[in-house]
Residue frames as qw, qx, qy, qz and C-alpha x, y, z in Angstrom:
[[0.339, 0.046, 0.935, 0.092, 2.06, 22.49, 7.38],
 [0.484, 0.592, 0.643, 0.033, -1.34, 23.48, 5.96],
 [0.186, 0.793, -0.347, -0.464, 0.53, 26.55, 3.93],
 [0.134, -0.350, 0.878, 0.297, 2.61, 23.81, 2.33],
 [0.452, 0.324, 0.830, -0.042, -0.53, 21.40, 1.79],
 [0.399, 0.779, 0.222, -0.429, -2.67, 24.35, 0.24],
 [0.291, 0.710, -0.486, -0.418, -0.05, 25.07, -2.50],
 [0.260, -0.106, 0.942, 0.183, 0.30, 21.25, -2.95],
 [0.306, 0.490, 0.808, -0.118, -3.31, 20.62, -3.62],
 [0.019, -0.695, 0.151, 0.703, -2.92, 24.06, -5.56],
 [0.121, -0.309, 0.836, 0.437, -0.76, 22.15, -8.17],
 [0.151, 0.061, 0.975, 0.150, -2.45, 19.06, -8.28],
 [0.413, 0.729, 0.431, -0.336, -6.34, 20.90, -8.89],
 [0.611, 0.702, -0.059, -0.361, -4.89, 22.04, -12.24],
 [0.116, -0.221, 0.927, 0.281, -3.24, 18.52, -13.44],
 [0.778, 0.004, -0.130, -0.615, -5.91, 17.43, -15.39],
 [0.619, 0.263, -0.737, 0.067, -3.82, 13.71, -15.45],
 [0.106, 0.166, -0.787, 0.585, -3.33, 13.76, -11.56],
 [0.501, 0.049, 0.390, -0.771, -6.87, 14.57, -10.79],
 [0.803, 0.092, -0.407, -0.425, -8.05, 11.56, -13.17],
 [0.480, 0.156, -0.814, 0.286, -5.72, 9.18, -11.63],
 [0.187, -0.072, 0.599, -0.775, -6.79, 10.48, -8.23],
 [0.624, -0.007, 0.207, -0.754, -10.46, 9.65, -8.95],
 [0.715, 0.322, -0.618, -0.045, -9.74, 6.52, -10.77],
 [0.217, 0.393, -0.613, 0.650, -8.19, 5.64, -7.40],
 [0.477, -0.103, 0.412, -0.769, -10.83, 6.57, -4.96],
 [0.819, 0.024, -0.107, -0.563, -13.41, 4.72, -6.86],
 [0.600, 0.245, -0.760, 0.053, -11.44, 1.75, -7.65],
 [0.085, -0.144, 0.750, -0.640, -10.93, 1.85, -3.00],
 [0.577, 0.145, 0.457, -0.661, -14.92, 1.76, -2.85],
 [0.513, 0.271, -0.723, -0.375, -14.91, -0.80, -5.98],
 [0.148, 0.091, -0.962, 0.211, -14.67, -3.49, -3.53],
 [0.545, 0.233, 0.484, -0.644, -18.55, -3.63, -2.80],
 [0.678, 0.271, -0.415, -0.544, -19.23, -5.01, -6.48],
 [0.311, 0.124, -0.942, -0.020, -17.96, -8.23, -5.05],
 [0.331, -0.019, 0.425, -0.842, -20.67, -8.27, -3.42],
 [0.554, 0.375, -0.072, -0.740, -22.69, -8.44, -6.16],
 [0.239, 0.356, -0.873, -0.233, -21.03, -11.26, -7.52],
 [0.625, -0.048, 0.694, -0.356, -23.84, -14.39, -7.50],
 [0.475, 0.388, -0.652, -0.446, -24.36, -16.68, -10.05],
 [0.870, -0.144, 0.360, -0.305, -25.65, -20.31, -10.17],
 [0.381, 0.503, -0.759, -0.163, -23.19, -23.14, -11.59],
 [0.400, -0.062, -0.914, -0.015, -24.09, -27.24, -11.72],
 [0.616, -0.569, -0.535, -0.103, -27.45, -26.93, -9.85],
 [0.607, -0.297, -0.349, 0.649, -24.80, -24.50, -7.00],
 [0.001, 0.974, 0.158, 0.165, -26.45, -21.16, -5.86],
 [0.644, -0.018, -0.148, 0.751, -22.69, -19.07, -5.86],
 [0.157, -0.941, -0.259, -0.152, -22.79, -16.15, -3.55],
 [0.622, 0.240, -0.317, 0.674, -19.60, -14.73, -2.66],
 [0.305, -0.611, 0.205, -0.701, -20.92, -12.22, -0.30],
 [0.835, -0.342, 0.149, -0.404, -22.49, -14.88, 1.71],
 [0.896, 0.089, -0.301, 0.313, -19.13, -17.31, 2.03],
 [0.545, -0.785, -0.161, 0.247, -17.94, -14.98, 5.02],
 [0.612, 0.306, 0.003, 0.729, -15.89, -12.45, 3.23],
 [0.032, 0.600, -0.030, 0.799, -17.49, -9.91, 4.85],
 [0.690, -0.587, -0.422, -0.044, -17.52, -10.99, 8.11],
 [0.100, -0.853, 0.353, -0.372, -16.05, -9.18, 10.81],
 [0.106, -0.904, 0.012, 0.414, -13.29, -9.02, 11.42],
 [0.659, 0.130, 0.561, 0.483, -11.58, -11.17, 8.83],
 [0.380, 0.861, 0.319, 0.111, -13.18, -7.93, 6.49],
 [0.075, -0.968, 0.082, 0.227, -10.70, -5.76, 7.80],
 [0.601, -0.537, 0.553, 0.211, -8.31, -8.05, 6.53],
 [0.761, 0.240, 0.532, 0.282, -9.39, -8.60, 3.53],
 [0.238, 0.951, 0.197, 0.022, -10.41, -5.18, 2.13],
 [0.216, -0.834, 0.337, 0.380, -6.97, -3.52, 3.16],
 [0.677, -0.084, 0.687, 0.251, -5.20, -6.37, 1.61],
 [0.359, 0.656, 0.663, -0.044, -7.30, -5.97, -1.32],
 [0.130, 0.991, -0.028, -0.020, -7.24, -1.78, -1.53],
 [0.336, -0.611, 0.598, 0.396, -3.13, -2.18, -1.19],
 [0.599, 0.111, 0.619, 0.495, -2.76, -3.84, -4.70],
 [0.274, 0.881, 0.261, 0.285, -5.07, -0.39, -6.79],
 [0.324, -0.812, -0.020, 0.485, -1.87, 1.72, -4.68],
 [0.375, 0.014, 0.396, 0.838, 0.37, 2.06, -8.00],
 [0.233, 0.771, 0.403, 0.434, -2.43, 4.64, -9.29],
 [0.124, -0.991, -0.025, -0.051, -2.16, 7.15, -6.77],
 [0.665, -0.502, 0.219, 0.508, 1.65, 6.29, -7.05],
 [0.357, 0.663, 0.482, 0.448, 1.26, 7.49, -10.62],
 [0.046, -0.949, -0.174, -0.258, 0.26, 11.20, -8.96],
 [0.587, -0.770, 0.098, 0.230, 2.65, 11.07, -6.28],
 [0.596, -0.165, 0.465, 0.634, 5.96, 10.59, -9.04],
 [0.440, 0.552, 0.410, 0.578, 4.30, 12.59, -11.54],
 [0.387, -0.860, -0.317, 0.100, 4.12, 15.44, -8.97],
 [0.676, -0.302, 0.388, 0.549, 7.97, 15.05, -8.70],
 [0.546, 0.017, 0.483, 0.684, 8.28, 15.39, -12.70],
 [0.104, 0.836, 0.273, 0.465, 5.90, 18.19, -13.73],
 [0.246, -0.953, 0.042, 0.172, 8.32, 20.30, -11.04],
 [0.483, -0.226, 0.431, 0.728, 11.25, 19.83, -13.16],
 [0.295, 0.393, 0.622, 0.610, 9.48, 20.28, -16.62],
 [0.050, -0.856, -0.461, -0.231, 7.24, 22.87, -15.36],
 [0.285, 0.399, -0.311, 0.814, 10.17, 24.92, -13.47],
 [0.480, -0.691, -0.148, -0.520, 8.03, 25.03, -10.40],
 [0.720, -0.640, -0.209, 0.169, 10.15, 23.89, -8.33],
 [0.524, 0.235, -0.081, 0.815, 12.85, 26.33, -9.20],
 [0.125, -0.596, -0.316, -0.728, 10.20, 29.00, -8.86],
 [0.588, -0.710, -0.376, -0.096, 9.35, 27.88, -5.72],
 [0.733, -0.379, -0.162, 0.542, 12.88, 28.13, -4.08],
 [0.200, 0.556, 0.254, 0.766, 13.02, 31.74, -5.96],
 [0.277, -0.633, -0.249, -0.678, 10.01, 32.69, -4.15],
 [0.231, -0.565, 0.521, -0.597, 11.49, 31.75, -0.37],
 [0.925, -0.134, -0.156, -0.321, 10.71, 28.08, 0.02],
 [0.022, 0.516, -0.854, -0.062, 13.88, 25.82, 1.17],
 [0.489, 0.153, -0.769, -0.381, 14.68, 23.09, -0.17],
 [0.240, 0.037, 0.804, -0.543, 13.32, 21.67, 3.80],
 [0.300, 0.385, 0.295, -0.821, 10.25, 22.82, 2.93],
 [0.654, 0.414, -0.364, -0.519, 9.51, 21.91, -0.36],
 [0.384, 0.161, -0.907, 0.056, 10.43, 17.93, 0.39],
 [0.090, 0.065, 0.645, -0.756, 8.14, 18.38, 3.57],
 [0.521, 0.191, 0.117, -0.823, 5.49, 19.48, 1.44],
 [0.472, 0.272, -0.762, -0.349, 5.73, 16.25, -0.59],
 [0.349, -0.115, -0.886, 0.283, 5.54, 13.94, 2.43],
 [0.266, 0.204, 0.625, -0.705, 2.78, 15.84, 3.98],
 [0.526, 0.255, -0.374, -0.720, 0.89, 15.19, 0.70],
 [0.403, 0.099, -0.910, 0.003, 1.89, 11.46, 0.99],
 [0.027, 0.026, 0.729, -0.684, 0.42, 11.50, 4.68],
 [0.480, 0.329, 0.296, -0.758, -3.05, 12.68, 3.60],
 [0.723, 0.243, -0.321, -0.561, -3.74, 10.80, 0.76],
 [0.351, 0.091, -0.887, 0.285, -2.63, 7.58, 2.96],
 [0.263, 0.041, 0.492, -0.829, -5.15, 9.27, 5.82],
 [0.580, 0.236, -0.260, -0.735, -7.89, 9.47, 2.76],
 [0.656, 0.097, -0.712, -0.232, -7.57, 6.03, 1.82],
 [0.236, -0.147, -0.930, 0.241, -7.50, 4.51, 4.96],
 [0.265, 0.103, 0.186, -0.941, -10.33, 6.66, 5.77],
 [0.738, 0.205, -0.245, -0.595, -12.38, 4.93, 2.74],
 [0.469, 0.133, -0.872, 0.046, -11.12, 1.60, 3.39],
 [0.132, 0.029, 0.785, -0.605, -12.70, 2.03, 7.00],
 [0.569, 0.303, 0.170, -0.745, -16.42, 3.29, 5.81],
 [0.516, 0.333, -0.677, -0.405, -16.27, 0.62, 3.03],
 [0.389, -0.012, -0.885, 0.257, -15.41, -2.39, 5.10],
 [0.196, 0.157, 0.747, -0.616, -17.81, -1.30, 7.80],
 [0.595, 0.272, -0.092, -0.751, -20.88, -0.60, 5.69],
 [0.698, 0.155, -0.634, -0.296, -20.51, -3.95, 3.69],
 [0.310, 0.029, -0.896, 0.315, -19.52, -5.87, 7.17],
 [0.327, 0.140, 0.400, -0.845, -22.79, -4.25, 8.81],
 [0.569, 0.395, -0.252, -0.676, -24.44, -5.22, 6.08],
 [0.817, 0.267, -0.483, -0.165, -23.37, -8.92, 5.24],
 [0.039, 0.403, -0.798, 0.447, -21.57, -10.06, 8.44],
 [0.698, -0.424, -0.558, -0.145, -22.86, -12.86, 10.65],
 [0.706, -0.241, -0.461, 0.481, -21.36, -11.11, 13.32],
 [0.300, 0.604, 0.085, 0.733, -22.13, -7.58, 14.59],
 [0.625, -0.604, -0.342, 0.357, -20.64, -7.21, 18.32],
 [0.044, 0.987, -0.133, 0.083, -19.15, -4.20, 18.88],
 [0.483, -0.624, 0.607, 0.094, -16.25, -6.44, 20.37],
 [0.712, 0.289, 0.589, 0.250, -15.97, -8.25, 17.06],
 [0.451, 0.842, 0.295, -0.012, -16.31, -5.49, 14.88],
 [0.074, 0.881, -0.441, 0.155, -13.74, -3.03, 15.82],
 [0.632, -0.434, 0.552, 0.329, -11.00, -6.13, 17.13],
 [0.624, 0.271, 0.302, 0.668, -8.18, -6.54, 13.80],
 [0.244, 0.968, -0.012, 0.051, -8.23, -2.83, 13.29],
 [0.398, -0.544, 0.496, 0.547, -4.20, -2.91, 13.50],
 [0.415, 0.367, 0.632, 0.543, -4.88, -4.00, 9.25],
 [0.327, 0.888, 0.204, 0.250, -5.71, -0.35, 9.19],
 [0.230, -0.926, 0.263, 0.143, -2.81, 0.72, 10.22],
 [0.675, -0.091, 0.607, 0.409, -0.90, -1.67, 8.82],
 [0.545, 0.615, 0.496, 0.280, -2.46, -0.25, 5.49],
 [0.075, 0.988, -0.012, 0.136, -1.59, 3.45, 6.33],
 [0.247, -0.645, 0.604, 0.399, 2.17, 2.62, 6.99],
 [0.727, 0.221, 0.634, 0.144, 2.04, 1.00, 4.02],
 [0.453, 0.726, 0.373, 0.358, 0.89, 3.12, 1.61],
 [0.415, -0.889, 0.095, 0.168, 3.27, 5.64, 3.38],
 [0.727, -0.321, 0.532, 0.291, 6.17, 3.49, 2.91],
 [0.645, 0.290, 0.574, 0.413, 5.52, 2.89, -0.42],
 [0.205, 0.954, 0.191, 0.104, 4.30, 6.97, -1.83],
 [0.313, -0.906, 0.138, 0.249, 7.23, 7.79, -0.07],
 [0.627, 0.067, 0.602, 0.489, 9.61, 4.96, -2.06],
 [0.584, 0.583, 0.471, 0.312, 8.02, 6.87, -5.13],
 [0.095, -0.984, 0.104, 0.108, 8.55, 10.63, -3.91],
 [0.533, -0.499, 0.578, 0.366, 12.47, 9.20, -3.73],
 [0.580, 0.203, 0.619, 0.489, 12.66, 7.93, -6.92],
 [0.167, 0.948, 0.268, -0.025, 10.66, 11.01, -8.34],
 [0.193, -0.954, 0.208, 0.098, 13.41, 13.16, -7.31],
 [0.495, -0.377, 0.648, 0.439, 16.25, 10.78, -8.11],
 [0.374, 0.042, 0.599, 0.707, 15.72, 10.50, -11.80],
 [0.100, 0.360, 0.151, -0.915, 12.74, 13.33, -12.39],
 [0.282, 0.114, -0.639, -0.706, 11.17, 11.49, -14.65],
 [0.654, -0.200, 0.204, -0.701, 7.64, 9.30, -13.86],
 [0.903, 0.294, -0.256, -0.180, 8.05, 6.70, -16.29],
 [0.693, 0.314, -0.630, 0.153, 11.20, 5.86, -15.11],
 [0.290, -0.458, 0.385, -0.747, 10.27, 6.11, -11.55],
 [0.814, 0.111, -0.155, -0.549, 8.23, 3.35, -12.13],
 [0.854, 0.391, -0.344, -0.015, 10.20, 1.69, -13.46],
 [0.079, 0.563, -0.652, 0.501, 12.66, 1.82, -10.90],
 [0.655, -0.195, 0.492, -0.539, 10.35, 0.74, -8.24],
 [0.879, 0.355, -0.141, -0.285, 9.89, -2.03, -10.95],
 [0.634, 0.532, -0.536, 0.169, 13.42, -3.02, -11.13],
 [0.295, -0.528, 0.569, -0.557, 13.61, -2.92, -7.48],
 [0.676, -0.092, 0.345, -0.644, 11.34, -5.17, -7.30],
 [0.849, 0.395, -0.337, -0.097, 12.78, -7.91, -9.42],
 [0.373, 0.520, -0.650, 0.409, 15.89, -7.43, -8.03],
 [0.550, -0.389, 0.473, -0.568, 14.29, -8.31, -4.49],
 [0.939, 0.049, 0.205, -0.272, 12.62, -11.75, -6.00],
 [0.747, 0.328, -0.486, 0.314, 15.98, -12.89, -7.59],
 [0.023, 0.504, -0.695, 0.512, 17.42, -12.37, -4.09],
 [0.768, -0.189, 0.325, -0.518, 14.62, -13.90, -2.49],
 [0.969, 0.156, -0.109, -0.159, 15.45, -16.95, -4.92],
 [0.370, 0.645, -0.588, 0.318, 19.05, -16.54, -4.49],
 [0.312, -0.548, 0.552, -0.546, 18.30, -17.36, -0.90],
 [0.813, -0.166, 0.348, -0.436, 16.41, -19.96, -1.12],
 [0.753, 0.490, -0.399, 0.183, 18.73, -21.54, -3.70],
 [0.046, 0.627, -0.566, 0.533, 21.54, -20.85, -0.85],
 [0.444, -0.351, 0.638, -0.523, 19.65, -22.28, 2.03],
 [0.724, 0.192, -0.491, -0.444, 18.03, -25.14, 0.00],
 [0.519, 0.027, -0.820, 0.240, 19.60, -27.97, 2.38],
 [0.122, 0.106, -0.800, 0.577, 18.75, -26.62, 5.34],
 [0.131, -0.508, -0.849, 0.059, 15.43, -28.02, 7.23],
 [0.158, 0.828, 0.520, -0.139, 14.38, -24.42, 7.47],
 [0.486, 0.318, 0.469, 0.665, 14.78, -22.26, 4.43],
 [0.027, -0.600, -0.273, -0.752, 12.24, -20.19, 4.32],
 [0.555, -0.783, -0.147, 0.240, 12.52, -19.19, 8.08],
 [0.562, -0.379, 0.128, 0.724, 16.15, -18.25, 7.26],
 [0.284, 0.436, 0.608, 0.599, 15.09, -16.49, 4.00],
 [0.123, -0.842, -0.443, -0.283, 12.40, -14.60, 5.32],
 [0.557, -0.636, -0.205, 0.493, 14.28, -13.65, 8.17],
 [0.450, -0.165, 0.273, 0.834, 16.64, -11.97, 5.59],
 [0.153, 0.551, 0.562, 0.598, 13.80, -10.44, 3.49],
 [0.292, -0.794, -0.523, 0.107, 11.94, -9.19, 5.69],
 [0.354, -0.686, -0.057, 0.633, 14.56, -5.93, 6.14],
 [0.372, 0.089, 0.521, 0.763, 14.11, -5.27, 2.39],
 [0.150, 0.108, 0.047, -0.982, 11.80, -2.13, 1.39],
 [0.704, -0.171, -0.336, -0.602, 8.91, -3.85, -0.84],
 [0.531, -0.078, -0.843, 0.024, 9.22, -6.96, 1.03],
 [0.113, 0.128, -0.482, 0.859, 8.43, -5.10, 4.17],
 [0.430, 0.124, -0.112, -0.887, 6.33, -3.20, 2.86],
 [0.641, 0.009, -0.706, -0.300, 4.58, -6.58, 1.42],
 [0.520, -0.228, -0.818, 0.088, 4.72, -8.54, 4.81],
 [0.276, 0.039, 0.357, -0.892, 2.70, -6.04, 6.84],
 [0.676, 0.177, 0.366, -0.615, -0.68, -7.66, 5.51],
 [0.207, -0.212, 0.946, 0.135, -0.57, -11.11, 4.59],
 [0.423, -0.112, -0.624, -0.648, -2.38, -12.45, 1.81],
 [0.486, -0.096, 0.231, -0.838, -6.02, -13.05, 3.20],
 [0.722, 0.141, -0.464, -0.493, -7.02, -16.03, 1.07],
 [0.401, 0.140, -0.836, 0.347, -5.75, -18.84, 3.17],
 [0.065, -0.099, 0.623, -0.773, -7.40, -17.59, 6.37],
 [0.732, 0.018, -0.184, -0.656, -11.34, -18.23, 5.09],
 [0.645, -0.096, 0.604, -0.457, -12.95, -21.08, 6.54],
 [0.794, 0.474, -0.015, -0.380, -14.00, -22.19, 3.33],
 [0.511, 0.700, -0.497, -0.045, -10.51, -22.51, 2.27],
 [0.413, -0.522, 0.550, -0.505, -9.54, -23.76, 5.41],
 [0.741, 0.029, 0.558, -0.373, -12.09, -26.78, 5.08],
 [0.869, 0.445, -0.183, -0.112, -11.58, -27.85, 1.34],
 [0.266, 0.697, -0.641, 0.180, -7.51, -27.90, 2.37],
 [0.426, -0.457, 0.690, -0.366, -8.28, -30.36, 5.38],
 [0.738, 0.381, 0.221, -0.510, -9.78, -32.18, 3.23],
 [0.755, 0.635, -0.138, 0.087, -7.65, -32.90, 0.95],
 [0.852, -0.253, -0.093, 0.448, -4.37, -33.45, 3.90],
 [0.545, 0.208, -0.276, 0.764, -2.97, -29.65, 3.74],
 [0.597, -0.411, -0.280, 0.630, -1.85, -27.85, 6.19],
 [0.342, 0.614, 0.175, 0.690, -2.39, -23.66, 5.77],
 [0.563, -0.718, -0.160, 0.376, -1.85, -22.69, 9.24],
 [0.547, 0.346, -0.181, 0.740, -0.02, -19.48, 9.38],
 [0.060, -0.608, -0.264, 0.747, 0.33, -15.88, 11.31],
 [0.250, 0.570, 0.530, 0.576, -1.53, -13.64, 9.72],
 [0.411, -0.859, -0.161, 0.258, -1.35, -11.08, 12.44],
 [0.456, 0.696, -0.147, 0.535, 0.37, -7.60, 12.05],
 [0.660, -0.219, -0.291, 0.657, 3.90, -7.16, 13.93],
 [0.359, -0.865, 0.012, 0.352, 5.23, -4.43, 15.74],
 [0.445, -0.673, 0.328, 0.492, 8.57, -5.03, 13.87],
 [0.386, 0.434, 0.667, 0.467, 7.11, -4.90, 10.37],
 [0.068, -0.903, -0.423, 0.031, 5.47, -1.83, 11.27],
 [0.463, -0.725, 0.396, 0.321, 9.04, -0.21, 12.91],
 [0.646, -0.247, 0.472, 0.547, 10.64, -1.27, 9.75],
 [0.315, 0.645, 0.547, 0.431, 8.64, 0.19, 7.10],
 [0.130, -0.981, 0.030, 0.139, 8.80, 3.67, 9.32],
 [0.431, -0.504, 0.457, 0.592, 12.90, 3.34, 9.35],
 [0.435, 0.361, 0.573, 0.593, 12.59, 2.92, 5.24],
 [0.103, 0.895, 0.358, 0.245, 9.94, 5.51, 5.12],
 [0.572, -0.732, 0.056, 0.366, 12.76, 7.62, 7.15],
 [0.531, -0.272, 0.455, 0.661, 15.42, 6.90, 4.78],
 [0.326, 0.611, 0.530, 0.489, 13.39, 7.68, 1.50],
 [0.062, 0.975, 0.108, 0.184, 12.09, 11.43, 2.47],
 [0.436, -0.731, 0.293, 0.437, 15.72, 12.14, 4.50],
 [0.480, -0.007, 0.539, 0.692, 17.50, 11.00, 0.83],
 [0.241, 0.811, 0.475, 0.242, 14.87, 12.85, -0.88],
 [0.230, -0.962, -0.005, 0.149, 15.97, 15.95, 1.01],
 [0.544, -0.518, 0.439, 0.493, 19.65, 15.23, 0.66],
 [0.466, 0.185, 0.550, 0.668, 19.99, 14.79, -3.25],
 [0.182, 0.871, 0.269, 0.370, 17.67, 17.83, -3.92],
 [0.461, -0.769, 0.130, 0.422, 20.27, 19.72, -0.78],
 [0.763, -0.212, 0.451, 0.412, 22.97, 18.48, -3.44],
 [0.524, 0.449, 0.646, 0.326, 21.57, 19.04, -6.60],
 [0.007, 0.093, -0.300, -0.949, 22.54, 22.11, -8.85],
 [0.342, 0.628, 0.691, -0.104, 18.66, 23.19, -9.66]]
């Protein structure tokens, strides 16, 4: 495993492109303190956004992941260009020359994925505690550390999803259109999603039957592991009662969101393996 890593991280220390993205990345993960910063006075209203319990524990742990999961297309950037500078560069011919199989050389991909999924949730943890230590009204130890499943939720996530790209990588070898795939995927999901609800439209619960069906699609999975965040704030909470709605939801992460994004992540690195098994190189 760490033979394979070393010669990954090999590569990727002389990409000058990968190593920008990669830092670009990082920062962007530890970005999420500027909101902090954010105060400002408006109609005679001192506006602090720190101090409107975003960074209270444990709601933080919920937001931040939430939050750090939308900056993942950069390091998905490295992970597909990874893919296409071993065609164009012949390195991955070289490699299988020099006594790699093809096991091995898909293996090394997905143990790459693994660690820079580790990394991030790593910085997502030190981030979110530092600022919730810091700005919380709330700093029990039995408060603090309860939601931590939203870091795991975030590391099968960003699993799920590196891996989605590693697949595509390999299926058309190109980055750009790797992307783009994932892109197209990802349309195609919301017309289905509308298709459904177009479909179920009479019946008294739609989007119960809907989701039900989404919910076994790759991004959508992926997607309903950590539920948007905004709703759940008090603040929001109190202007909505206020006004007669209703924003009760779950916002808690399943077991069988979790268990479904692994079976995808499953299917992506096992096809990965198969079409490069296949493939005349």
């Amino acid at each position: 495993m760490f033979r394979l890593l070393n010669i990954e991280f090999h590569k990727l220390k002389h990409n000058t492109a990968s190593k920008a993205l990669i830092i670009i990345y990082f920062l962007l993960l530890t970005s999420t303190a500027l909101i902090a910063m954010i105060h400002f006075d408006f109609a005679g209203v001192d506006f602090h956004l720190a101090e409107m319990g975003i960074f209270n524990f444990p709601y933080i742990w919920h937001l931040n992941t939430y939050v750090s999961a939308t900056i993942k297309f950069f390091l998905l950037m490295v992970i597909v260009s990874m893919m296409s500078n071993e065609y164009s560069n012949k390195t991955l011919k070289q490699n299988l020359i020099d006594g790699f199989s093809k096991k091995e050389f898909v293996l090394s991909k997905f143990y790459t994925v693994i660690v820079f999924a580790l990394i991030s949730t790593l910085f997502v943890f030190i981030v979110s505690l530092t600022l919730g230590y810091i700005y919380s009204d709330f700093n029990e130890p039995s408060i603090v550390f309860s939601d931590l499943e939203y870091l795991l939720a975030f590391f099968v996530k960003l699993v799920g999803f590196f891996s989605f790209g590693l697949f595509m990588g390999i299926l058309v070898k190109r980055s750009a259109f790797a992307v783009g795939g994932i892109i197209v995927v990802y349309i195609v999901e919301k017309i289905v999603y509308l298709s459904l609800l177009w479909k179920y439209r009479d019946s008294n619960s739609d989007n119960d039957m809907t989701d039900s069906i989404m919910q076994f699609f790759p991004l959508e999975s992926m997607s309903n592991l950590i539920k948007e965040p905004g709703t759940r704030l008090s603040a929001v909470k109190s202007v909505a009662n206020q006004i007669g709605e209703d924003l009760s939801k779950d916002y808690s992460v399943h077991l069988t969101d979790i268990l479904i994004v692994s079976v995808w992540t499953f299917v992506f690195i096992y096809l990965s393996y198969r079409l490069l098994k296949r493939r005349d190189l």
